[in-house]
PQR file with spaces between the fields and no chain letter, atoms N, CA, C, O and H, PARSE charges and radii, in Angstrom:
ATOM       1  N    UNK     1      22.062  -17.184   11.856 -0.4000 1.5000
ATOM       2  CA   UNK     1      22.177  -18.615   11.653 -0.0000 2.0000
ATOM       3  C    UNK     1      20.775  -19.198   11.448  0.5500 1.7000
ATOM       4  O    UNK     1      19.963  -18.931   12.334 -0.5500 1.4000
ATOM       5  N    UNK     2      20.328  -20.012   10.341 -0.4000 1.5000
ATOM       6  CA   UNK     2      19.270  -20.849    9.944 -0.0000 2.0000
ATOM       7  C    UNK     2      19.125  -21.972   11.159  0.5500 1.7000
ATOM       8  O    UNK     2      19.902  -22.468   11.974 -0.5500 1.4000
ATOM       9  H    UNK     2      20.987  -20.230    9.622  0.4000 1.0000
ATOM      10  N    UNK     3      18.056  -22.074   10.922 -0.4000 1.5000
ATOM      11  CA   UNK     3      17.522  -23.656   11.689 -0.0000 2.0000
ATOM      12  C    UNK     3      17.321  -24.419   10.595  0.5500 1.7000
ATOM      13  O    UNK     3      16.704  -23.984    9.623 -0.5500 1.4000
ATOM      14  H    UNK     3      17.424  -21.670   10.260  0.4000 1.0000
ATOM      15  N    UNK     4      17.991  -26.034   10.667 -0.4000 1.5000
ATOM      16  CA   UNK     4      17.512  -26.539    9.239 -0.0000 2.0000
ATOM      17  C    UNK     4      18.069  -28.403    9.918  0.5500 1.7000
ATOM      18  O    UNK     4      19.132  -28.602   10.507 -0.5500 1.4000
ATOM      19  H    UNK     4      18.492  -26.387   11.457  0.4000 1.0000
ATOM      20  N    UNK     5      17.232  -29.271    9.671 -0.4000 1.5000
ATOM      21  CA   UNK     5      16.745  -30.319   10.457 -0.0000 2.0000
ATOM      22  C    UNK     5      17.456  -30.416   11.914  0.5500 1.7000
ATOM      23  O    UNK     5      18.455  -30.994   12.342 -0.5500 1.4000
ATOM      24  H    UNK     5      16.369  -29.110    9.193  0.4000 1.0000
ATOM      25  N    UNK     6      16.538  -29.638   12.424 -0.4000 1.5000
ATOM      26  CA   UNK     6      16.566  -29.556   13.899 -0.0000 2.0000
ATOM      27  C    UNK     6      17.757  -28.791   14.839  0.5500 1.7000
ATOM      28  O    UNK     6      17.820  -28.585   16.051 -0.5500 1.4000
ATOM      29  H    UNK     6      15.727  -29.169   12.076  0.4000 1.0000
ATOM      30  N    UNK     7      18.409  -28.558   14.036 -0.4000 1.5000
ATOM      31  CA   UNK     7      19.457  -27.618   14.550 -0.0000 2.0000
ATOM      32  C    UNK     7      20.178  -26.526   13.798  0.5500 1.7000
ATOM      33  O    UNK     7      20.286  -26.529   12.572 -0.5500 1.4000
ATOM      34  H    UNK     7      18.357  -28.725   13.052  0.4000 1.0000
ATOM      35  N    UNK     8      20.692  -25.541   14.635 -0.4000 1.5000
ATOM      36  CA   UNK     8      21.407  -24.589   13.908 -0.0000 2.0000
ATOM      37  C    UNK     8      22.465  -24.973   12.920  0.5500 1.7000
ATOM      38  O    UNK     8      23.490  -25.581   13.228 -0.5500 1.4000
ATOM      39  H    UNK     8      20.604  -25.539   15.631  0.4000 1.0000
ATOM      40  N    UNK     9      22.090  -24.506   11.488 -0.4000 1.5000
ATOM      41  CA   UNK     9      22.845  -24.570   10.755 -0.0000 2.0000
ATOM      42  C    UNK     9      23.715  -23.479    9.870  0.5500 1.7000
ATOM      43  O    UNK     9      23.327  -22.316    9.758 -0.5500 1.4000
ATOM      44  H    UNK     9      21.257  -24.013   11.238  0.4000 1.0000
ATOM      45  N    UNK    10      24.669  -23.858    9.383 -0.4000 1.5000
ATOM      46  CA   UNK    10      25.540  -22.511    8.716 -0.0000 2.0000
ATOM      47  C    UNK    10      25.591  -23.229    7.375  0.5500 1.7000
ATOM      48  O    UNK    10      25.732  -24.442    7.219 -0.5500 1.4000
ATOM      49  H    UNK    10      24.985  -24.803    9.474  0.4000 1.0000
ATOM      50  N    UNK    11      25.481  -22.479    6.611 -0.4000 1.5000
ATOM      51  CA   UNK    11      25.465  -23.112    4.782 -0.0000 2.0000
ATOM      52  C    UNK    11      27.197  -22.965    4.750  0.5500 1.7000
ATOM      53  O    UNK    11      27.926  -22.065    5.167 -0.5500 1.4000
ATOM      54  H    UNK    11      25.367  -21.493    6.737  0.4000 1.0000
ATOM      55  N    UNK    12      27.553  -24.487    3.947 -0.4000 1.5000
ATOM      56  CA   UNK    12      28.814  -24.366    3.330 -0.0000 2.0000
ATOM      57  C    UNK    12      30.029  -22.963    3.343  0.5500 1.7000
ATOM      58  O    UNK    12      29.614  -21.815    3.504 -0.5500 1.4000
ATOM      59  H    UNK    12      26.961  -25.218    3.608  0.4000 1.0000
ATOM      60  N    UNK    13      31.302  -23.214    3.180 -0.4000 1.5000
ATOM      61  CA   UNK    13      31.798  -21.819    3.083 -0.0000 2.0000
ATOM      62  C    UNK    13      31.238  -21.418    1.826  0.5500 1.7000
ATOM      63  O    UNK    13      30.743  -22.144    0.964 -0.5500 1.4000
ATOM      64  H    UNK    13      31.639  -24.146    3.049  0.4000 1.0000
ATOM      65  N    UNK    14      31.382  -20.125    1.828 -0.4000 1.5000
ATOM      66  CA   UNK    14      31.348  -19.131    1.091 -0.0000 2.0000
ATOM      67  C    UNK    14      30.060  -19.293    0.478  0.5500 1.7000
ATOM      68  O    UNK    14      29.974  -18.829   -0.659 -0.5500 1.4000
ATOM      69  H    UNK    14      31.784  -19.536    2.529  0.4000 1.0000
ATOM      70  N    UNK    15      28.991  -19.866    0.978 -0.4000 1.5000
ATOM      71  CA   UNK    15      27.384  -19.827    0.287 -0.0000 2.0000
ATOM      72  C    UNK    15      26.863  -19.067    1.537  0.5500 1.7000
ATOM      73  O    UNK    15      26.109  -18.170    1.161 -0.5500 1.4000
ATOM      74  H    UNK    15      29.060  -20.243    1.902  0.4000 1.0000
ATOM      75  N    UNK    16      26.955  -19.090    2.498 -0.4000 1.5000
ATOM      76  CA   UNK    16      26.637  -18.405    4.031 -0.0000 2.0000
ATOM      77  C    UNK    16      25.949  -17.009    3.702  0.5500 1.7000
ATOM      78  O    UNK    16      25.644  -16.270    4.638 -0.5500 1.4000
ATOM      79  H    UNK    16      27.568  -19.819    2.804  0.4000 1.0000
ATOM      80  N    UNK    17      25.759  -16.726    2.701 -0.4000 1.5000
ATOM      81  CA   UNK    17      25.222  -15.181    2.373 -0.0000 2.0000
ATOM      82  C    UNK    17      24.455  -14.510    2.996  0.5500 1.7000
ATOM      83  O    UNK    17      23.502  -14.989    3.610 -0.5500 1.4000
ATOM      84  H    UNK    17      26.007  -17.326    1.940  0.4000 1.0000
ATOM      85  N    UNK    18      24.817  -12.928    2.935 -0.4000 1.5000
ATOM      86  CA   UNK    18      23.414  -12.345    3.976 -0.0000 2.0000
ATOM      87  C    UNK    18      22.486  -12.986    2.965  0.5500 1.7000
ATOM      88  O    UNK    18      21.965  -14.047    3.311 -0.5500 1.4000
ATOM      89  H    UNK    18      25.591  -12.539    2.436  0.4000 1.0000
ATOM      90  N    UNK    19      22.187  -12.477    1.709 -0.4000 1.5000
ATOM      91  CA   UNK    19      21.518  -12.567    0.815 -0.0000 2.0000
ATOM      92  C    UNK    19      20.784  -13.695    1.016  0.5500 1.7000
ATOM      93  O    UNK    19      19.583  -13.434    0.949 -0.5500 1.4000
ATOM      94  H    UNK    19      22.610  -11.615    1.428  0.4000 1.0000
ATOM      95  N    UNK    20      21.016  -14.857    1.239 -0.4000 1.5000
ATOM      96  CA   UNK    20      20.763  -16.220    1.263 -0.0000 2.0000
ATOM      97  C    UNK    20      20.012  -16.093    2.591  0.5500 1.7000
ATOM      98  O    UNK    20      18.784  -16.152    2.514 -0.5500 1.4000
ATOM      99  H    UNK    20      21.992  -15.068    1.294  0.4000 1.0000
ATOM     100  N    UNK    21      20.570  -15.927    3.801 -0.4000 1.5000
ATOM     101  CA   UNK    21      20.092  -16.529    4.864 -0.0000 2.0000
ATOM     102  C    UNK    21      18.881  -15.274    5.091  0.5500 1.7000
ATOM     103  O    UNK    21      17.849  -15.736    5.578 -0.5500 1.4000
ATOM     104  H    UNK    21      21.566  -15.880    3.863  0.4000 1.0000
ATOM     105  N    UNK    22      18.835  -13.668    4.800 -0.4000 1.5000
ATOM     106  CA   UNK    22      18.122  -13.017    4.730 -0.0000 2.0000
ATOM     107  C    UNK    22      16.995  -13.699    4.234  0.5500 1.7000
ATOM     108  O    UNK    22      16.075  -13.852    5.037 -0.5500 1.4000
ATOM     109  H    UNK    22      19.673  -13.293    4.403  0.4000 1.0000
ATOM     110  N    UNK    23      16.871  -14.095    3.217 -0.4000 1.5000
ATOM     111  CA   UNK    23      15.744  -14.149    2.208 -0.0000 2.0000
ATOM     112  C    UNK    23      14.928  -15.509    2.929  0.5500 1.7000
ATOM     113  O    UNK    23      13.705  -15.633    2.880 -0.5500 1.4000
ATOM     114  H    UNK    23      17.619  -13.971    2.565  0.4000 1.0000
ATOM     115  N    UNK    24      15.883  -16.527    3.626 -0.4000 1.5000
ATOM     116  CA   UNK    24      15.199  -17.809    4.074 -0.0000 2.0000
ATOM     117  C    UNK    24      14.467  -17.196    5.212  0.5500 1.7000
ATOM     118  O    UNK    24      13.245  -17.317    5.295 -0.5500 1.4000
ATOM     119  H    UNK    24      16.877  -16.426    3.666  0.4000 1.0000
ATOM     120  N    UNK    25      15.415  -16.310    6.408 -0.4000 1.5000
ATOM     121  CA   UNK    25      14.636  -15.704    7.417 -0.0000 2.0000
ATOM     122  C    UNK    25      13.220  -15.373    7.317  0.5500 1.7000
ATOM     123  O    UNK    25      12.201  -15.809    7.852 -0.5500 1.4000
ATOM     124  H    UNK    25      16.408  -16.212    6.341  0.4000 1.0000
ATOM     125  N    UNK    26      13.512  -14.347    6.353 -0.4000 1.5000
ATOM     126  CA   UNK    26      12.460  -13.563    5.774 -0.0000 2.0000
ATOM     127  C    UNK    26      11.163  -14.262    5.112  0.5500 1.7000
ATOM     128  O    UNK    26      10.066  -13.899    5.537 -0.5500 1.4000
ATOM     129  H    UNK    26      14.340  -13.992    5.918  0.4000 1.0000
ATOM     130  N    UNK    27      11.214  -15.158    4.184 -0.4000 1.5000
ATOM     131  CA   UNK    27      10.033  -16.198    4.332 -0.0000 2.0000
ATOM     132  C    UNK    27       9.498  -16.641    5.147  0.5500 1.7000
ATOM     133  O    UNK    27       8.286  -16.817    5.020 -0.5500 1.4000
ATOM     134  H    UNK    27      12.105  -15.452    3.839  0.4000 1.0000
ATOM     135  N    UNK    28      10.256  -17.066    6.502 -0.4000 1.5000
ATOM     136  CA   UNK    28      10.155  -18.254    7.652 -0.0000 2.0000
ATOM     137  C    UNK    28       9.015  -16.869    8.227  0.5500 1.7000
ATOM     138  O    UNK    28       7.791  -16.983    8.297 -0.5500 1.4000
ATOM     139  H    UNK    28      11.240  -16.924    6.605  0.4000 1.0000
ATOM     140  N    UNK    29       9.678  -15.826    8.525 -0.4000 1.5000
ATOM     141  CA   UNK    29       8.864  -15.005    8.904 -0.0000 2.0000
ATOM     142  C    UNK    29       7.528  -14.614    8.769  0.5500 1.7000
ATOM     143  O    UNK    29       6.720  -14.370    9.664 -0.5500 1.4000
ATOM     144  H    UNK    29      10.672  -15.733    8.468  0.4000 1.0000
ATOM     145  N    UNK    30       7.336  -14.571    7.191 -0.4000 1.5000
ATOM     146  CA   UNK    30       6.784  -13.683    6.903 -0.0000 2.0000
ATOM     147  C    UNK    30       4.939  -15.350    6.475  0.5500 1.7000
ATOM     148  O    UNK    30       3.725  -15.240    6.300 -0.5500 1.4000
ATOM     149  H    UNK    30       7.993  -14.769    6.463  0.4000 1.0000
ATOM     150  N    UNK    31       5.874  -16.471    6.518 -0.4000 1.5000
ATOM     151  CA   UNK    31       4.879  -17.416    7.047 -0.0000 2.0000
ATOM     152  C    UNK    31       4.396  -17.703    8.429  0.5500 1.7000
ATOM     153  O    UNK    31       3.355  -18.348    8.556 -0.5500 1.4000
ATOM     154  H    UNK    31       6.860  -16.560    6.660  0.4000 1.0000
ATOM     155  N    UNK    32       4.884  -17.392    9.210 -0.4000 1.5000
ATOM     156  CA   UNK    32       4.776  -17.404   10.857 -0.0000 2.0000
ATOM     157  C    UNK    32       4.222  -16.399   11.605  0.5500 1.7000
ATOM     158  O    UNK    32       3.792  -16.461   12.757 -0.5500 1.4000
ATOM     159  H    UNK    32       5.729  -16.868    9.107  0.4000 1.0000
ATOM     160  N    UNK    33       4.281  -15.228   10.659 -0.4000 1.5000
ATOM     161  CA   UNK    33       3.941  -14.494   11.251 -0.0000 2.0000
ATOM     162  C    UNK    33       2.909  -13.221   10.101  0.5500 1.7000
ATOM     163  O    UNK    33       3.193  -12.077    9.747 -0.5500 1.4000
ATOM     164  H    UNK    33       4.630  -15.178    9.724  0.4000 1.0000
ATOM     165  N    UNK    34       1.853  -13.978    9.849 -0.4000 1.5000
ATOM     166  CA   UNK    34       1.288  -13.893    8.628 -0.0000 2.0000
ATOM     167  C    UNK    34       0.407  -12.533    9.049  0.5500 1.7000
ATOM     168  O    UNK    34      -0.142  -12.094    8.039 -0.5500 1.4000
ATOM     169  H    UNK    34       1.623  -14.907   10.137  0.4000 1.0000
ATOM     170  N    UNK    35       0.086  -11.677   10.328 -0.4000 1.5000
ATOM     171  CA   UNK    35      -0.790  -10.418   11.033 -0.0000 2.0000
ATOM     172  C    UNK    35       0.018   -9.481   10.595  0.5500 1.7000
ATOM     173  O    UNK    35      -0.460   -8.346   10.610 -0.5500 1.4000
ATOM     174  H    UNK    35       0.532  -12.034   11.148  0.4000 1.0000
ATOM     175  N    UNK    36       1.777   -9.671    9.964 -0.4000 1.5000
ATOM     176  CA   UNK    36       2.730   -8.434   10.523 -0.0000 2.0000
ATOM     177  C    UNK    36       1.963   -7.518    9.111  0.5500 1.7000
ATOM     178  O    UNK    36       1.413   -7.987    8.115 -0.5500 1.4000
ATOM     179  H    UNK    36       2.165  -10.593    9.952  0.4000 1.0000
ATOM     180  N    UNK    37       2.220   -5.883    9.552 -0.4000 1.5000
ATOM     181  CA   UNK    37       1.737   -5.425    8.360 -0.0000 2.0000
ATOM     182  C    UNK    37       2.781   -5.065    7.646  0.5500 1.7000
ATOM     183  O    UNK    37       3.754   -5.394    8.325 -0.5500 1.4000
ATOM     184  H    UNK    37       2.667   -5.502   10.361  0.4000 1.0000
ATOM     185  N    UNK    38       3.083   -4.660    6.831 -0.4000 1.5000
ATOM     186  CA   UNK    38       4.307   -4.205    5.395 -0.0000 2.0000
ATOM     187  C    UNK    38       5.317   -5.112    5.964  0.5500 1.7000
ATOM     188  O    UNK    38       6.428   -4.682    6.275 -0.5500 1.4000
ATOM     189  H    UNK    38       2.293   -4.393    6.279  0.4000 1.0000
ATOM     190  N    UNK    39       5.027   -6.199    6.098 -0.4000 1.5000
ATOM     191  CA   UNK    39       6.383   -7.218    5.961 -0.0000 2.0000
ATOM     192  C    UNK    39       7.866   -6.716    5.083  0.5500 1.7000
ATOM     193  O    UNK    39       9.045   -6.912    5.377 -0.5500 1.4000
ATOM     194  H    UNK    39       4.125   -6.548    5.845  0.4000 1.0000
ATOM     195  N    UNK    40       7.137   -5.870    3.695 -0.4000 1.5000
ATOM     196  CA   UNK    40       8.781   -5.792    3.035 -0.0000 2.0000
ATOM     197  C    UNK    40       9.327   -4.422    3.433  0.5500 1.7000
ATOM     198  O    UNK    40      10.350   -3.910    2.978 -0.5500 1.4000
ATOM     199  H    UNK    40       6.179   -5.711    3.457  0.4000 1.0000
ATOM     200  N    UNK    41       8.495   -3.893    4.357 -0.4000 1.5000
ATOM     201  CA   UNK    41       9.414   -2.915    4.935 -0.0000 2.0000
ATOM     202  C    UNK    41      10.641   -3.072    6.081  0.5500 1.7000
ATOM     203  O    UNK    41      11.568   -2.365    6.475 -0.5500 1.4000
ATOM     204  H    UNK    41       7.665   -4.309    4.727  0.4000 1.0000
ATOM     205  N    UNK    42      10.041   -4.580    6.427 -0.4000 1.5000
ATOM     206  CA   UNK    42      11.248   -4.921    7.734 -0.0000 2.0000
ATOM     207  C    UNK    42      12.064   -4.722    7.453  0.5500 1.7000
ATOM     208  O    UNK    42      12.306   -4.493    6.268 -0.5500 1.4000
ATOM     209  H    UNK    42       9.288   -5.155    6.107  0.4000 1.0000
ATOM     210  N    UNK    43      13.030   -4.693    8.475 -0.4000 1.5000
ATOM     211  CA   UNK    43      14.483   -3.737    8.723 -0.0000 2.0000
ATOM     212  C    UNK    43      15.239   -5.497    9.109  0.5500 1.7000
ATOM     213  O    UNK    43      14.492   -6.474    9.167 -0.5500 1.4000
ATOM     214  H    UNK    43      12.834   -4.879    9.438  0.4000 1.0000
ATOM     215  N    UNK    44      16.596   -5.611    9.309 -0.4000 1.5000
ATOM     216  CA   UNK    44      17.307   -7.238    8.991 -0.0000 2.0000
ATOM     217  C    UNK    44      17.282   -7.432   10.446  0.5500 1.7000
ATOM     218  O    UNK    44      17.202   -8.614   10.781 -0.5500 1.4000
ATOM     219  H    UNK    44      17.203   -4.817    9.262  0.4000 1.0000
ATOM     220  N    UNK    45      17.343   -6.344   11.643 -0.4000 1.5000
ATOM     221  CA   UNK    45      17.149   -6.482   12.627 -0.0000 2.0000
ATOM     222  C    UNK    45      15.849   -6.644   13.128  0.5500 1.7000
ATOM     223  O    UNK    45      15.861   -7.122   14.263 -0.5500 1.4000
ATOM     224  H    UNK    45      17.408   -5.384   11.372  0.4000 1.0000
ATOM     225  N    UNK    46      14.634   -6.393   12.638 -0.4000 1.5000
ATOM     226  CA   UNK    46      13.562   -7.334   12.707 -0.0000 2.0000
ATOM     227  C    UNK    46      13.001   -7.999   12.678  0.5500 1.7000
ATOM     228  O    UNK    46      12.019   -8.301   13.355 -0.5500 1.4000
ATOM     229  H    UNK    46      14.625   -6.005   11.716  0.4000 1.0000
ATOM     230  N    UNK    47      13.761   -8.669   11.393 -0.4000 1.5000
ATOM     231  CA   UNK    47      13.701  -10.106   10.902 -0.0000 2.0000
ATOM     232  C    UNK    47      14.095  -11.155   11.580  0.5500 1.7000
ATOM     233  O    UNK    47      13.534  -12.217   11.851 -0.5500 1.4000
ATOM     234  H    UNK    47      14.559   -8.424   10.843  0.4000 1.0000
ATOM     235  N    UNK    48      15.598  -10.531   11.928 -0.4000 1.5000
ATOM     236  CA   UNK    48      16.325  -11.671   13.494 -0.0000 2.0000
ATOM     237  C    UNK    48      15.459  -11.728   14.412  0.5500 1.7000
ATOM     238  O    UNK    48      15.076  -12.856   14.725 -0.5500 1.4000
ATOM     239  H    UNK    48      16.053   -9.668   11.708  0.4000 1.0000
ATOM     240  N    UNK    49      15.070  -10.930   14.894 -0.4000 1.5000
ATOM     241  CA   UNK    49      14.054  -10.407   16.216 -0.0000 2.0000
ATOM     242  C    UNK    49      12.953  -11.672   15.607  0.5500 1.7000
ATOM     243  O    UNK    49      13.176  -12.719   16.215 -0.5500 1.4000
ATOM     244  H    UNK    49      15.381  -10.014   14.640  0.4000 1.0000
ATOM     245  N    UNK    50      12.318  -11.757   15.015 -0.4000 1.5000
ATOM     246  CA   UNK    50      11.421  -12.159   14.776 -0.0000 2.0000
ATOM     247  C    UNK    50      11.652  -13.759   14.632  0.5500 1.7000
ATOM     248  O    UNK    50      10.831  -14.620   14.948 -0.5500 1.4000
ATOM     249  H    UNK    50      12.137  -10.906   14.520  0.4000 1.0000
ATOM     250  N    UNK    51      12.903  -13.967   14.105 -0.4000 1.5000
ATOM     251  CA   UNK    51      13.079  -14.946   13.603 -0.0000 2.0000
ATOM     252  C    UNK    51      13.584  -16.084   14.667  0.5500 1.7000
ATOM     253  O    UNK    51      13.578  -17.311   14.576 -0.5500 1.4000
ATOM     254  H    UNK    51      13.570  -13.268   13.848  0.4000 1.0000
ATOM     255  N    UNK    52      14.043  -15.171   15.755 -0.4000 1.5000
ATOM     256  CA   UNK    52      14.508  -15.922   17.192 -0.0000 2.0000
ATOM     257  C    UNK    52      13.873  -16.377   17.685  0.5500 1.7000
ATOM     258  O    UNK    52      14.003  -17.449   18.275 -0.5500 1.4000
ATOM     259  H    UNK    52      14.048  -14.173   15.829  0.4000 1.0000
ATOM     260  N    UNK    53      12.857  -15.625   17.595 -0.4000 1.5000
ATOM     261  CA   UNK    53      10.886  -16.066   18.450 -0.0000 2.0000
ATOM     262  C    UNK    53      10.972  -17.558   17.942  0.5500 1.7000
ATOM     263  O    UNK    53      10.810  -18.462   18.762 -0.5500 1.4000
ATOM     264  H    UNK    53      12.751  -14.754   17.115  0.4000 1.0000
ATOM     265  N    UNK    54      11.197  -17.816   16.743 -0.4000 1.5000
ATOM     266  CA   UNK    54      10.903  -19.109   15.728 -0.0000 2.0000
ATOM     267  C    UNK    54      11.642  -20.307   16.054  0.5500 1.7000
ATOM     268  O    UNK    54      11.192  -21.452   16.083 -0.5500 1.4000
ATOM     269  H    UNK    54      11.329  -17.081   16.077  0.4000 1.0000
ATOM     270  N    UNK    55      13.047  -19.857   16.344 -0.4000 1.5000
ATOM     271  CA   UNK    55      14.126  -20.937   16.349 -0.0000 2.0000
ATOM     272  C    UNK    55      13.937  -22.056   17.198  0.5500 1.7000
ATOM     273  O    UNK    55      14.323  -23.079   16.631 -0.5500 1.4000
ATOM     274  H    UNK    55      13.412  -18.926   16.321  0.4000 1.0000
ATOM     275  N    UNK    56      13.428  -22.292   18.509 -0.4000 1.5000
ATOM     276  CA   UNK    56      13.448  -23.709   19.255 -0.0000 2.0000
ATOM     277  C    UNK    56      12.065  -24.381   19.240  0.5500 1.7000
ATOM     278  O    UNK    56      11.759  -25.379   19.893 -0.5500 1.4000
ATOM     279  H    UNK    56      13.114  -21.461   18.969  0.4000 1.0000
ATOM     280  N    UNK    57      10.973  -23.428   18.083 -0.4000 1.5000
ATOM     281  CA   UNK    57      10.047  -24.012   17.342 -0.0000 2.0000
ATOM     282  C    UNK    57      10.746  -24.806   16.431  0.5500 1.7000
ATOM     283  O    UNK    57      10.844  -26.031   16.356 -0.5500 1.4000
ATOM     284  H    UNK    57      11.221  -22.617   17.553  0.4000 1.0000
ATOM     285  N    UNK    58      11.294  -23.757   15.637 -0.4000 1.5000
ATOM     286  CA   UNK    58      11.896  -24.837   14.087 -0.0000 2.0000
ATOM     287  C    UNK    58      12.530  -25.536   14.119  0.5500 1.7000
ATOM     288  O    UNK    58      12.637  -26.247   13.119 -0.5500 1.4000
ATOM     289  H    UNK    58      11.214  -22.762   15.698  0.4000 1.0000
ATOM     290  N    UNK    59      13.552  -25.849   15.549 -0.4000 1.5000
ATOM     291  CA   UNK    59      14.399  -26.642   16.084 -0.0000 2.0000
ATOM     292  C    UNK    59      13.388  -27.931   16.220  0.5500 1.7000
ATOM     293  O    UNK    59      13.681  -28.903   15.523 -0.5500 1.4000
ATOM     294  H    UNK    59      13.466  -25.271   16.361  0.4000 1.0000
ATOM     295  N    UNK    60      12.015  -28.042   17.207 -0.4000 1.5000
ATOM     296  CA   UNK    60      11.493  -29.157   17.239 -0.0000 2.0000
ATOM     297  C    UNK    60      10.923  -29.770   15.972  0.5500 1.7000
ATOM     298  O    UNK    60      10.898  -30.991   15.811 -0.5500 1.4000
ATOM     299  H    UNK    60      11.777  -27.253   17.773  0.4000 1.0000
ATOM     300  N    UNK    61      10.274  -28.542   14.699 -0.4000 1.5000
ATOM     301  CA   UNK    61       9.474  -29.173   13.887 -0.0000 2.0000
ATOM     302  C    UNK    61       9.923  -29.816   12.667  0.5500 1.7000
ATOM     303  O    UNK    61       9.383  -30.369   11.709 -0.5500 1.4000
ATOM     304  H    UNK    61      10.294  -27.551   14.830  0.4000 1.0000
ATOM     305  N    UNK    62      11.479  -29.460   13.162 -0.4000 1.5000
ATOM     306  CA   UNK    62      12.103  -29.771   11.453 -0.0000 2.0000
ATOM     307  C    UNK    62      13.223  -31.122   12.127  0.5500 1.7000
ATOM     308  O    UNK    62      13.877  -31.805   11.339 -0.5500 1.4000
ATOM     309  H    UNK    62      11.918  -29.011   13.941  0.4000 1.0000
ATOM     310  N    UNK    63      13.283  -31.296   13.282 -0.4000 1.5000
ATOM     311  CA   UNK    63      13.642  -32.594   13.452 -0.0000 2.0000
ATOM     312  C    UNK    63      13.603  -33.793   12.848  0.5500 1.7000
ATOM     313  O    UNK    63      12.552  -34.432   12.889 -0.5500 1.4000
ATOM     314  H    UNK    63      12.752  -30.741   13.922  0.4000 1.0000
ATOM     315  N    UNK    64      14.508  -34.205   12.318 -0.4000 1.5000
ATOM     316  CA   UNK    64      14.291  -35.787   11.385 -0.0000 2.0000
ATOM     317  C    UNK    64      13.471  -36.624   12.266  0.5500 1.7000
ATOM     318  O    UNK    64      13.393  -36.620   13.495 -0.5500 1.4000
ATOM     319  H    UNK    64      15.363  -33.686   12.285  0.4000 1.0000
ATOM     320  N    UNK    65      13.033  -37.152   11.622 -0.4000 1.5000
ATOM     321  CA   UNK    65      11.725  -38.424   12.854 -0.0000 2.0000
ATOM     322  C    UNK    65      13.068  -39.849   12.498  0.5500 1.7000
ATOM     323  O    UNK    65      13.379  -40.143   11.343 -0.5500 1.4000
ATOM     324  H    UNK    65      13.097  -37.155   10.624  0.4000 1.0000
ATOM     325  N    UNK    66      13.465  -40.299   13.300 -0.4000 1.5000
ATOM     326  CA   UNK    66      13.860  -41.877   13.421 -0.0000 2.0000
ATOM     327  C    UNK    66      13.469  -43.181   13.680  0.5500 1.7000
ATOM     328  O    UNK    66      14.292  -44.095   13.619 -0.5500 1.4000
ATOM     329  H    UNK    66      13.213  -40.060   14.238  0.4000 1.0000
């Protein structure tokens, strides 16, 4: 599941793709965590791993301001 303004989000039916949410992970990652070495060797379970570290960061930073 994405983080996307401030909370967990799920894309529309049937857009929910690994493909999709892989590839967003995988950026979020691979900006956050800019030391890792062969980034495109990660495995999808590293990416989660990695990407969990991120979530109640991206939860605060992508918060709408009111």
């Amino acid at each position: 599941m994405l983080v996307r303004k401030g909370e967990d989000f799920m894309h529309p039916k049937r857009s929910h793709k690994f493909e999709d949410v892989h590839r967003e992970m995988f950026i979020q990652v691979c900006r956050d965590y800019a030391s890792l070495p062969t980034v495109e060797n990660l495995k999808m379970h590293q990416i989660r791993f990695f990407y969990e570290g991120l979530r109640e960061e991206l939860k605060h930073t992508t918060k709408p301001t009111r």
